[in-house]
C-alpha positions as semicolon CSV with decimal commas, in nm:
position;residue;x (nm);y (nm);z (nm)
1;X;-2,602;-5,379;-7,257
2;X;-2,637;-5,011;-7,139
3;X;-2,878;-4,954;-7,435
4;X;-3,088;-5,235;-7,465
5;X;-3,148;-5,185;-7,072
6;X;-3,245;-4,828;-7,186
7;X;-3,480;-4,914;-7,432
8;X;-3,627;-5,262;-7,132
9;X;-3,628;-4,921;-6,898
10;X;-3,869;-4,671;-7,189
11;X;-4,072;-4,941;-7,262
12;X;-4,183;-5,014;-6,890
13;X;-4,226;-4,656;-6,846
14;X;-4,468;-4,633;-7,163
15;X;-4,714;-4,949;-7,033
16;X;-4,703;-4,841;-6,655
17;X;-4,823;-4,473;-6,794
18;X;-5,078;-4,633;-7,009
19;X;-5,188;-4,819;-6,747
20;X;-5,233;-4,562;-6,541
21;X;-5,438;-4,359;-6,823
22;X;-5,698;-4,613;-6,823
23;X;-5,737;-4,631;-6,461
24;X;-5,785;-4,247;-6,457
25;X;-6,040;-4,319;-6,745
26;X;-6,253;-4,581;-6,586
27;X;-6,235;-4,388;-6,280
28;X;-6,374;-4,109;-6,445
29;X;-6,647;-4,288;-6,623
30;X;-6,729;-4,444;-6,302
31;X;-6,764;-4,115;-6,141
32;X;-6,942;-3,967;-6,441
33;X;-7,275;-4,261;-6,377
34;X;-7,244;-4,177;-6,003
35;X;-7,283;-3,835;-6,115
36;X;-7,614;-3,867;-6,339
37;X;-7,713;-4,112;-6,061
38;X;-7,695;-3,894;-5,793
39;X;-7,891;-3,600;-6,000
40;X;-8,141;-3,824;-6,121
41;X;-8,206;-3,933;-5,762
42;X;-8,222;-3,527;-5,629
43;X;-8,460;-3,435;-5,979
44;X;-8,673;-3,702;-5,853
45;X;-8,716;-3,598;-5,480
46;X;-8,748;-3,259;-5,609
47;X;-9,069;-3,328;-5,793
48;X;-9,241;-3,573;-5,528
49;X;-9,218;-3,296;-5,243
50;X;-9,327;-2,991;-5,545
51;X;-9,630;-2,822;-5,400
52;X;-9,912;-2,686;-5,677
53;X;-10,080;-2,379;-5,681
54;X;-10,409;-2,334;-5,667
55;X;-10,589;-2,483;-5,932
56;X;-10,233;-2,642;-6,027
57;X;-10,295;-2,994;-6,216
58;X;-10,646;-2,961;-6,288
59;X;-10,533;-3,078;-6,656
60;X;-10,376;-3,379;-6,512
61;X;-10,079;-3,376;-6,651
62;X;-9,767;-3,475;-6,450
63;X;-9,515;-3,211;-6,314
64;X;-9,127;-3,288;-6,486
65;X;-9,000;-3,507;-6,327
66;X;-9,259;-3,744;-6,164
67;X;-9,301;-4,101;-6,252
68;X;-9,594;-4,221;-6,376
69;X;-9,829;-4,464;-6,218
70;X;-9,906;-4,843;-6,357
71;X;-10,232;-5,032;-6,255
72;X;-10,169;-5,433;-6,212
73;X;-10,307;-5,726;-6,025
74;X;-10,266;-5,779;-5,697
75;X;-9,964;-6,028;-5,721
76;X;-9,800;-5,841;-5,929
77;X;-9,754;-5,590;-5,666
78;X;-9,644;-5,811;-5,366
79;X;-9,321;-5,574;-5,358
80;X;-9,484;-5,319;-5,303
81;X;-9,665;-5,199;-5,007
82;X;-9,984;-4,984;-4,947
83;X;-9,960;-4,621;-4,972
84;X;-9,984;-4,429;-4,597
85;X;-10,187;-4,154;-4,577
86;X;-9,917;-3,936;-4,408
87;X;-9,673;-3,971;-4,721
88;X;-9,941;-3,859;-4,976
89;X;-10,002;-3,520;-5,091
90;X;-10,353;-3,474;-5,183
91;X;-10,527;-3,175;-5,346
92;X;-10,842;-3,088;-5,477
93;X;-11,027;-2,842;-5,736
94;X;-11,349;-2,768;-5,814
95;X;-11,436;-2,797;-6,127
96;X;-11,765;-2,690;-6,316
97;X;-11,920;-2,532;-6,026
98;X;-12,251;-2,478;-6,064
99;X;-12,262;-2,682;-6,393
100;X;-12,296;-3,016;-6,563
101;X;-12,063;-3,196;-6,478
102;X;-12,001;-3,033;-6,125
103;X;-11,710;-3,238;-5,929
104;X;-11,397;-3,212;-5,690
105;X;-11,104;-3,338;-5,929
106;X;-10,888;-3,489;-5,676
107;X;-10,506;-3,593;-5,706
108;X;-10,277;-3,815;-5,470
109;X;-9,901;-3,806;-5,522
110;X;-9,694;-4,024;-5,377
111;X;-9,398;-3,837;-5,187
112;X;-9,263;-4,100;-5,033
113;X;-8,946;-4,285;-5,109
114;X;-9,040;-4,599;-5,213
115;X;-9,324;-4,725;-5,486
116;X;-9,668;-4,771;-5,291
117;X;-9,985;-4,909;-5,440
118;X;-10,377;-4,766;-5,367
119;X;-10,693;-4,913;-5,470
120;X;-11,089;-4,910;-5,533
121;X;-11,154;-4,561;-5,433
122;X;-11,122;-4,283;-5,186
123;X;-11,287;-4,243;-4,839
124;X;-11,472;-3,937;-4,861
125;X;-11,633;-3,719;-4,612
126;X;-11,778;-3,360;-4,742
127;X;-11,775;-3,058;-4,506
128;X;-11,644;-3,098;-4,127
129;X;-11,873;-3,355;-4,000
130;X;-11,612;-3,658;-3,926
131;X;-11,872;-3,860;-3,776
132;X;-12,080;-3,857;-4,099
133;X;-12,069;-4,162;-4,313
134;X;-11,836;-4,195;-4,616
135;X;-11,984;-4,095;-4,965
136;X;-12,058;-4,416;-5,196
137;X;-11,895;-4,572;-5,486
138;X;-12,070;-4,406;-5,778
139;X;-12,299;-4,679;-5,970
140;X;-12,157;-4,476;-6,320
141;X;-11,836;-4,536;-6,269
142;X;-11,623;-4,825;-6,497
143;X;-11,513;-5,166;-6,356
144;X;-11,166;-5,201;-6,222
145;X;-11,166;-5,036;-5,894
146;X;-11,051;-5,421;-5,738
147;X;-10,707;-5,385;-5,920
148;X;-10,393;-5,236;-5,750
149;X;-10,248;-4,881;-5,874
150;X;-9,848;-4,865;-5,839
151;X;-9,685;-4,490;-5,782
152;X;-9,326;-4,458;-5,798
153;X;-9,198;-4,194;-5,606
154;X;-9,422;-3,926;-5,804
155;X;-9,685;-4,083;-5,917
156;X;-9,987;-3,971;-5,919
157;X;-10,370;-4,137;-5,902
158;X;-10,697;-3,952;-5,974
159;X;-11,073;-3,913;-5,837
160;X;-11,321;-3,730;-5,853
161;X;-11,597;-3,697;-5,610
162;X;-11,938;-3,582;-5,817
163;X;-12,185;-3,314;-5,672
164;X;-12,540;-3,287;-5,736
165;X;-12,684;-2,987;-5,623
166;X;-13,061;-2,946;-5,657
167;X;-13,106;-2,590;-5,552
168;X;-13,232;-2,617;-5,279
169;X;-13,181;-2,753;-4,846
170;X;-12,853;-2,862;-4,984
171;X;-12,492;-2,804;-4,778
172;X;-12,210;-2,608;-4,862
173;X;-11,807;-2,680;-4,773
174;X;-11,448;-2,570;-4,872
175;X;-11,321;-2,842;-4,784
176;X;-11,325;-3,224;-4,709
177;X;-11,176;-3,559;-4,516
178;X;-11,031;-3,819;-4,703
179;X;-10,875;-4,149;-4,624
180;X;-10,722;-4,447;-4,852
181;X;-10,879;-4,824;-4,878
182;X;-10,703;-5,137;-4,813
183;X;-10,764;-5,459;-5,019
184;X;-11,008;-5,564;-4,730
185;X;-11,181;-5,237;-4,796
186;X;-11,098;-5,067;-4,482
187;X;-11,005;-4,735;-4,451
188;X;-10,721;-4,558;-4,281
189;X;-10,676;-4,258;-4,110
190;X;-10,867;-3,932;-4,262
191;X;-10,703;-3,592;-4,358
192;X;-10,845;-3,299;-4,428
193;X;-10,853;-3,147;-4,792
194;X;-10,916;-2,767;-4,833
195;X;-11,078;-2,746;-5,228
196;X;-10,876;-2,471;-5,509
197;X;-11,001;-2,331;-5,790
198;X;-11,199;-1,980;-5,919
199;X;-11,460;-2,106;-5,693
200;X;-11,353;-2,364;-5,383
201;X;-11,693;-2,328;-5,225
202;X;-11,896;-2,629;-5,383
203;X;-12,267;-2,709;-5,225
204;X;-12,431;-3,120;-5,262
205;X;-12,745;-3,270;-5,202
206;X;-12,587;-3,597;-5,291
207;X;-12,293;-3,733;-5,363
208;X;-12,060;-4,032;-5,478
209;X;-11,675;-4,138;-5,600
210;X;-11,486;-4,239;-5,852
211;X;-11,204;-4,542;-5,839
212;X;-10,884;-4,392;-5,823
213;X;-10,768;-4,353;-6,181
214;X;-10,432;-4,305;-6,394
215;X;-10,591;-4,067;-6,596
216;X;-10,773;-3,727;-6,557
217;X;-11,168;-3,838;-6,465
218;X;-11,398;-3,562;-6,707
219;X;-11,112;-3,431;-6,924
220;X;-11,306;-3,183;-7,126
């Protein structure tokens, strides 16, 4: 009796201690995902706030990281709300000044937390008259300007406001106001933009803008 209860009294032992190993090893597997979660999550954040240089994504190519963004209709993006002004970082460069081709290549990022949607394209107002009407739509541009764009935290969107510069009695800036469109077409608050590049100066004697874009408007 004493060693048969002996050998009852091992063989507990051995399936409470296995037991206990796989506990420990689901535990740690668990923790592991929370882990890669977590860092994901902080990589993520990391990118959305990132602040570029001057003359930084004039390629327009996204920064490591960032999410891209995904054009869709408009019920396809009922989860989603409108992008704010106030959570978008916005730059601009000028690019082929003084050339064919001359424009402001302008990028939104979405630094918020959540996925946000913009469409048709950018209020813009050159130079630091705020009262001044909003350049047009430009009559070149392709169709598609009536669908939603979706960022994910990161995403980015592209425009491009187009200069033509006839020599002469034009104007002259550094910078620029900008505001986003709703569906209806109205536009929210405007924020000033100061222009990058070799040479952020840039001088019009008309103007107009492209839809907001997923990819890079005159990548040449």
């Amino acid at each position: 009796m004493t060693t048969r209860n002996a050998r009852r009294t091992a063989r507990t032992a051995a399936l409470a201690a296995s037991a206990a190993a796989l506990a420990l090893g689901l535990t740690a597997c668990g923790g592991a995902d929370d882990g890669s979660k977590a860092a994901g999550d902080d990589h993520t954040a990391g990118a959305s706030v990132s602040r570029p240089a001057s003359g930084a994504d004039s390629t327009g190519g996204l920064k490591d990281g960032a999410h891209p963004a995904t054009v869709s209709n408009k019920g396809a993006t009922a989860a989603a709300r409108q992008c704010r002004g106030d959570e978008m970082l916005v730059t601009a460069v000028h690019r082929f000044a003084g050339q064919q081709g001359d424009h402001l290549l302008v990028t939104a990022s979405n630094e918020g937390s959540t996925p946000c949607w913009v469409t048709s394209y950018p209020a813009v107002k050159l130079g630091g008259d705020v009262d001044a009407a909003a350049l047009p739509h430009s009559k070149k541009d392709n169709p598609g300007g009536g669908k939603h764009i979706t960022l994910a935290p990161g995403g980015k969107v592209y425009s491009a406001v187009n200069l033509f510069d006839y020599g002469s009695k034009h104007h002259t800036a550094r910078s620029f106001a900008i505001a986003l469109r709703g569906a209806d077409g109205r536009t929210g608050p405007f924020y000033s933009v100061d222009t990058k590049g070799t040479k952020p100066q840039f001088a019009w004697n008309e103007a107009d803008v492209l839809n907001w874009n997923t990819e890079t408007p005159y990548d040449f």
